[in-house]
N, C-alpha and C positions, 0 to 999 in steps of 0.2 A: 626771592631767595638769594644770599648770597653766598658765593665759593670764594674759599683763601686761591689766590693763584700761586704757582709753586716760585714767583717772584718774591711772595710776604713771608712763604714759608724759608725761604734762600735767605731774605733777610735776617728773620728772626734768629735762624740758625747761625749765622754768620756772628750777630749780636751776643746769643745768650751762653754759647760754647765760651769764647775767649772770657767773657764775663765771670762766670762762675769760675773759671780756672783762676783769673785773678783775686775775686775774692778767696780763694781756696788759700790763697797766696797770702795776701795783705786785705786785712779786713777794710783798709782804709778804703780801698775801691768801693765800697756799698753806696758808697752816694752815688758817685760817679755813674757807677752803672746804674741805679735805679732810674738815674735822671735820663740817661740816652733808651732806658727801656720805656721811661714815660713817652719820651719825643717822639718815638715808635710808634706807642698807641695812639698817641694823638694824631699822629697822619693819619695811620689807618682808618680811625676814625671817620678822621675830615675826608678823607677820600669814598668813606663807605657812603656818606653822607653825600658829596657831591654826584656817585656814582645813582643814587638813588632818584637824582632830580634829572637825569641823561636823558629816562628812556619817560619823561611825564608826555605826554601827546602824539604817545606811537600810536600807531591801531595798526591791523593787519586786513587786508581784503581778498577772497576768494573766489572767483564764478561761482554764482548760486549754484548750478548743474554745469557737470563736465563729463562727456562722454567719452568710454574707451574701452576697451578687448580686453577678455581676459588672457594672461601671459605675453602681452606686446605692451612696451615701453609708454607710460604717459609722462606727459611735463604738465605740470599745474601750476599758472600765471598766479602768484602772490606779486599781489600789490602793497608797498611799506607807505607806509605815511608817516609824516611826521606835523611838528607845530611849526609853522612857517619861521618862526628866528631862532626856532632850535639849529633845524637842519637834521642831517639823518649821520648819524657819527658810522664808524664800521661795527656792524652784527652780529651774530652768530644763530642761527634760525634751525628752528627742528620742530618738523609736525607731531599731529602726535596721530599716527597711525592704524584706523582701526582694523580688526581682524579680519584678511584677506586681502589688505593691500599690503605692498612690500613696499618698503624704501632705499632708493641704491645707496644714499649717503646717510647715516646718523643725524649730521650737525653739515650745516651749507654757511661756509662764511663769505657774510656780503660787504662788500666793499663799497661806499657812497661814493660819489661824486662830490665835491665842496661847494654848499652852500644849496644839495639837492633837498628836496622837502617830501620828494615822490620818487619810486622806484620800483621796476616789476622785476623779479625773479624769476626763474623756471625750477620747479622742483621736482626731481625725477623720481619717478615707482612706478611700480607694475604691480597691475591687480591680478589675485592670484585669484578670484574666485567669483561668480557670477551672481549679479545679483545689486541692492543699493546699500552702498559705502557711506558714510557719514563722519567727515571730517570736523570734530569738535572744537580741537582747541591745537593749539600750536602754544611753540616757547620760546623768546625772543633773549637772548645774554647781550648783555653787552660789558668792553672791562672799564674800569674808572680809569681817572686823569692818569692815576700814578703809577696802574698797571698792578695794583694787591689786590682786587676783589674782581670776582665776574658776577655780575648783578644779573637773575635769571626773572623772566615774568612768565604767567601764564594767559595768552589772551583769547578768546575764545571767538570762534568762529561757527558759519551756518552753513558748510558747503558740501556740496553731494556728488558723489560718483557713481553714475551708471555703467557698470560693467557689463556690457553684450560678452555672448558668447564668441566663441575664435573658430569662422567661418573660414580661414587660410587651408585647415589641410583637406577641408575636401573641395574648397576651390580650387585646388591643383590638381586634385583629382579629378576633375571636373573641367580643369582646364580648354579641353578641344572645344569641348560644348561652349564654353563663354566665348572661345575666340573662332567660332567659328569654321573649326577643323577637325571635324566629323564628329563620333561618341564614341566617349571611352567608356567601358560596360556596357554600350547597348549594342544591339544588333541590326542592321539594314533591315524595313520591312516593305513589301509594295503596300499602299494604303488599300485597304479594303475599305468595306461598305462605301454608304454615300451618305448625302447632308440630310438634314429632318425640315428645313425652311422649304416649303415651295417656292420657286422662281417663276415657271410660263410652263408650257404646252409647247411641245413640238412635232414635226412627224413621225410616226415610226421608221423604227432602221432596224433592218435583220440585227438581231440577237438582242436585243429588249426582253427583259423580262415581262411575262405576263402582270405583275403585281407591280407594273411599271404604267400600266398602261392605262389610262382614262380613257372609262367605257361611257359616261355620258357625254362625252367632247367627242368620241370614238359613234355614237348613235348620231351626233346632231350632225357632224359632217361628211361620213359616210365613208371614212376610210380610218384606222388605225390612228393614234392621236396618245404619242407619252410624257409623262408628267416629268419636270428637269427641276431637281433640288440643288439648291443650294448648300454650299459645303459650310461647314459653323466655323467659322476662324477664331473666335474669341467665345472662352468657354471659361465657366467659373469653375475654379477647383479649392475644395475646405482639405484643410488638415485639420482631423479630429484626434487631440490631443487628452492620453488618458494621464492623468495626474493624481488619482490614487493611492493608496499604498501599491499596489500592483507594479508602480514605477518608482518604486521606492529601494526597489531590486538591486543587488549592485551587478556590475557586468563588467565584463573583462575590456580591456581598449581604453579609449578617451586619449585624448592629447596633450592636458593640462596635468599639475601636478598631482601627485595622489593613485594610492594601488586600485582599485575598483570604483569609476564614477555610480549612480547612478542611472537607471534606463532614462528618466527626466532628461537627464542633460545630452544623451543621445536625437534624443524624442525632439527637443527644443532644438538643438543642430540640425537636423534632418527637415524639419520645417522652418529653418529660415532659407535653407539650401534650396531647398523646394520653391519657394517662395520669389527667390533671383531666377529660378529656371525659367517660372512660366513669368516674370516680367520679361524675362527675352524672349519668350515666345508669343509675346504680346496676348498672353491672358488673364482674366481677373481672378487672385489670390485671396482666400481668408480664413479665416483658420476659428474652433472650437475649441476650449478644453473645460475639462469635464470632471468632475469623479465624484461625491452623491449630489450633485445639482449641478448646475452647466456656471463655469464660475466665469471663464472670457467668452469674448464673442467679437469679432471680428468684421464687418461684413467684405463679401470679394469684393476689391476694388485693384489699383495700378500705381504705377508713380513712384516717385522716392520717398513724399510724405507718407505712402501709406505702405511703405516699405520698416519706414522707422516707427509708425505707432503699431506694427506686428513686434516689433524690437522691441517697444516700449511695455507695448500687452505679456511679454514672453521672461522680460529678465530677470523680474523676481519671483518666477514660478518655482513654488516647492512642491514635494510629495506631501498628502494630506492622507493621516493615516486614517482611512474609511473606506468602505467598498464603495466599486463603482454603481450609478445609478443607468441603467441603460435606459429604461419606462421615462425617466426623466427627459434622458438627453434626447430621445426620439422624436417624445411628444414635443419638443423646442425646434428638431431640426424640423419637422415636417411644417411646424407652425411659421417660421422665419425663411424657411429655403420654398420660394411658389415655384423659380426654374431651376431644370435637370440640372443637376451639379456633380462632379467629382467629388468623393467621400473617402479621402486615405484616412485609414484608423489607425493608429500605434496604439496599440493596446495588446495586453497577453486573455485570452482564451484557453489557458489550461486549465483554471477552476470551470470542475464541470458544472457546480450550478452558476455561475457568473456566464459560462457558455451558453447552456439554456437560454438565459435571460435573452441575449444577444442574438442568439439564431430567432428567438420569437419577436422581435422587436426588429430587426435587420427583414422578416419579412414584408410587412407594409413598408418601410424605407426606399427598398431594392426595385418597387414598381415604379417609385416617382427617381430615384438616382440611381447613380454607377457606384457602389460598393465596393473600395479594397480594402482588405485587413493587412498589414508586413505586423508580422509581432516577432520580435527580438527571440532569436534562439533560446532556451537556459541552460544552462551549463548540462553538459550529460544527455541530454535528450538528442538521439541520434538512432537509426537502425543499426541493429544488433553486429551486423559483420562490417560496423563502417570504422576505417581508424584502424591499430593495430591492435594486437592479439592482449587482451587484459594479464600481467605478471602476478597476479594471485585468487586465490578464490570471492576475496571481496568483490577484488574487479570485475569479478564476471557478474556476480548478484547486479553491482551499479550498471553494467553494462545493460543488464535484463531489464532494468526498473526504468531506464532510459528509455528502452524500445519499446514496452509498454506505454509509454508517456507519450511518444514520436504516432505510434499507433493512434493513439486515442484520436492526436490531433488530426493525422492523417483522416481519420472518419469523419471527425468534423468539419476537414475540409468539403468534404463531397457533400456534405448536407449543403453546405452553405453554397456549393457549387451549383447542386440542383435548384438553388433560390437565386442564382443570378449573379452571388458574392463571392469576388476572387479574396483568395487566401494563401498568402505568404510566407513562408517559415524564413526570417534572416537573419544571415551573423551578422554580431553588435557593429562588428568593423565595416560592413559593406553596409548598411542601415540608410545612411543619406543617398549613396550612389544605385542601389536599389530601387528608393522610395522614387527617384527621377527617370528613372527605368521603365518602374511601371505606369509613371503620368505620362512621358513618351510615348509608352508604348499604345497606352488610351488614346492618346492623340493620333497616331499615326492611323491605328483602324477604325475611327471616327466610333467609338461605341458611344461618344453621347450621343 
């Protein structure tokens, strides 16, 4: 494509103004000026023409895959090429941006070196939203010899943007814990219980429990004889990821731009957060998600690779408008998980038949693992005198329908309590720092 630059149009104007005034004057001038308005076109021309053969054996090159956060600055290395006795004249370069990445400049003008044939750029944006980016085509200008036209091309490109989510603001919340300088939202515990490995036999010692003690070691030797476990230091813990309509919810908070994310991209932050936690505690991480059939699958493992194919498993996770499958996911976990595992669920339990489902199927689970639920507050659901005094009659009905709701949960907590399953009510906002709370707190009182 080509543009007039406002050099042709300076000209032109400069030309056709005194021109026609002349002729207005003395018709005699008609040649005159026809002929310097020809001389005109014909540069123009010839430069449109030379400006055309500038850019013959440009190409553009891109990293196939480029990783980066959403709402933190990326640069993405373009690479110019050119035809070895062309050389790379000066540019003018502009991506062409798909939806959800931002770009800080419009237009990037590149300046060569003389006589370079190769050139990397850095092209600065920020992804504003999570997920895979697909960078199509880009558009290269450049101007002719004579400075009248800017010759634009379109060249098309293969390159892709994985945008993770922006794990920063609850890494500062979270801070003491990475570095080492106590826990911020959790609380000092003495470890209770003890380990499930056996170790050896030893003697008894006043205050040994009974249900400590090995009574056939305890017959063969002829005096008191108690059994020493081993404490479990490396424990696998799943984040069961519901991805449903159910998390399709918006919810108040997020960090990125936009009035209501939602519960997903909470869901997805809180399990990779989780995720860094027990790599510092040196335990094996994996994560499920789910909603009418088990769609990822993770297995626990450690490390930085398997830090980033949770990343990879995770960042183009949508809501999928269907109801959750719990019969499905159960019959997967029991069949794929043979050892005791942590099982945090993000999922909502306020549909009372989806609860059902969940209380009968969380039964067989709960013998073989350790069961949390944390399910995201909903807006309103709160006891009756919590908060201030409602200023109308509506307010008090919502207030009523809230406590209702809060209730319900509340009973389902105690079912699920009598079957061994802890149950969570959290706000959206404290969600990750919560979810690291309660794996903590598992750990500290050894209940695997």
């Amino acid at each position: 494509m080509l543009r007039p630059t406002p050099r042709l149009i300076a000209w032109t104007a400069l030309i056709e103004l005194p021109a026609s005034l002349a002729i207005v004057v003395d018709e005699t001038w008609l040649g005159p000026v026809v002929a310097v308005l020809g001389v005109l076109g014909a540069l123009a021309l010839l430069d449109a023409v030379l400006a055309a053969g500038r850019l013959r054996g440009l190409c553009l090159e891109l990293p196939a895959v480029t990783r980066g956060t959403v709402d933190r600055p990326l640069a993405l290395g373009v690479r110019i090429l050119s035809s070895p006795e062309g050389g790379l004249p000066p540019l003018q370069l502009s991506l062409g941006s798909p939806p959800g990445l931002e770009s800080v400049q419009e237009e990037l003008r590149v300046l060569c070196p003389e006589g370079e044939t190769a050139i990397r750029v850095p092209w600065e944006c920020i992804p504003r939203k999570r997920g895979r980016l697909l960078v199509r085509e880009a558009r290269v200008g450049i101007s002719s010899p004579m400075g009248f036209w800017d010759r634009w091309i379109a060249v098309p490109l293969a390159a892709e943007i994985r945008s993770y989510p922006n794990l920063l603001p609850e890494r500062r919340t979270l801070a003491a814990l990475f570095l080492n300088r106590g826990g911020v939202g959790t609380h000092s515990q003495r470890q209770l219980g003890r380990g499930r490995e056996f170790e050896k036999l030893r003697e008894y010692i006043p205050g040994d429990g009974f249900q400590e003690i090995h009574w056939k070691a305890t017959a063969r030797r002829g005096h008191p004889m108690t059994k020493v476990f081993q404490l479990e230091r490396t424990q696998e813990v799943y984040v069961v990821i519901d991805a449903s309509r159910l998390s399709a919810r918006p919810c108040p908070g997020g960090h990125g731009e936009g009035a209501q994310p939602a519960a997903l991209e909470q869901f997805i932050t809180a399990a990779l957060v989780l995720c860094q936690v027990a790599e510092h505690q040196g335990d094996l991480f994996g994560m499920t998600v789910f909603s009418d059939r088990v769609e990822r699958f993770v297995r626990a493992r450690n490390g930085a690779a398997h830090f980033q194919a949770c990343r990879d498993a995770l960042y183009q996770l949508e809501p999928r408008e269907v109801t959750p499958d719990h019969d499905e996911l159960s019959t997967f976990l029991r069949i794929r998980l043979r050892r005791r595992a942590l099982l945090l669920y993000l999922t909502a339990l306020d549909d009372p038949i989806l609860s059902e489902s969940f209380v009968r199927h969380a039964r067989l689970l709960a013998s073989q693992h350790l069961l949390v639920v944390c399910m995201p507050r909903p807006a309103g659901m709160q006891p009756l005198f919590d908060g201030g005094s409602p200023s109308s009659a509506e307010g008090v009905y919502e207030r009523l329908a809230g406590h209702l709701r809060w209730q319900k949960l509340r009973e389902q907590a105690k079912v699920l309590q009598r079957l061994g399953v802890q149950f969570h009510l959290v706000d959206h906002s404290a969600l990750s720092i919560d979810l690291v709370t309660r794996y903590l707190s598992v750990k500290q009182r050894q209940q695997l």
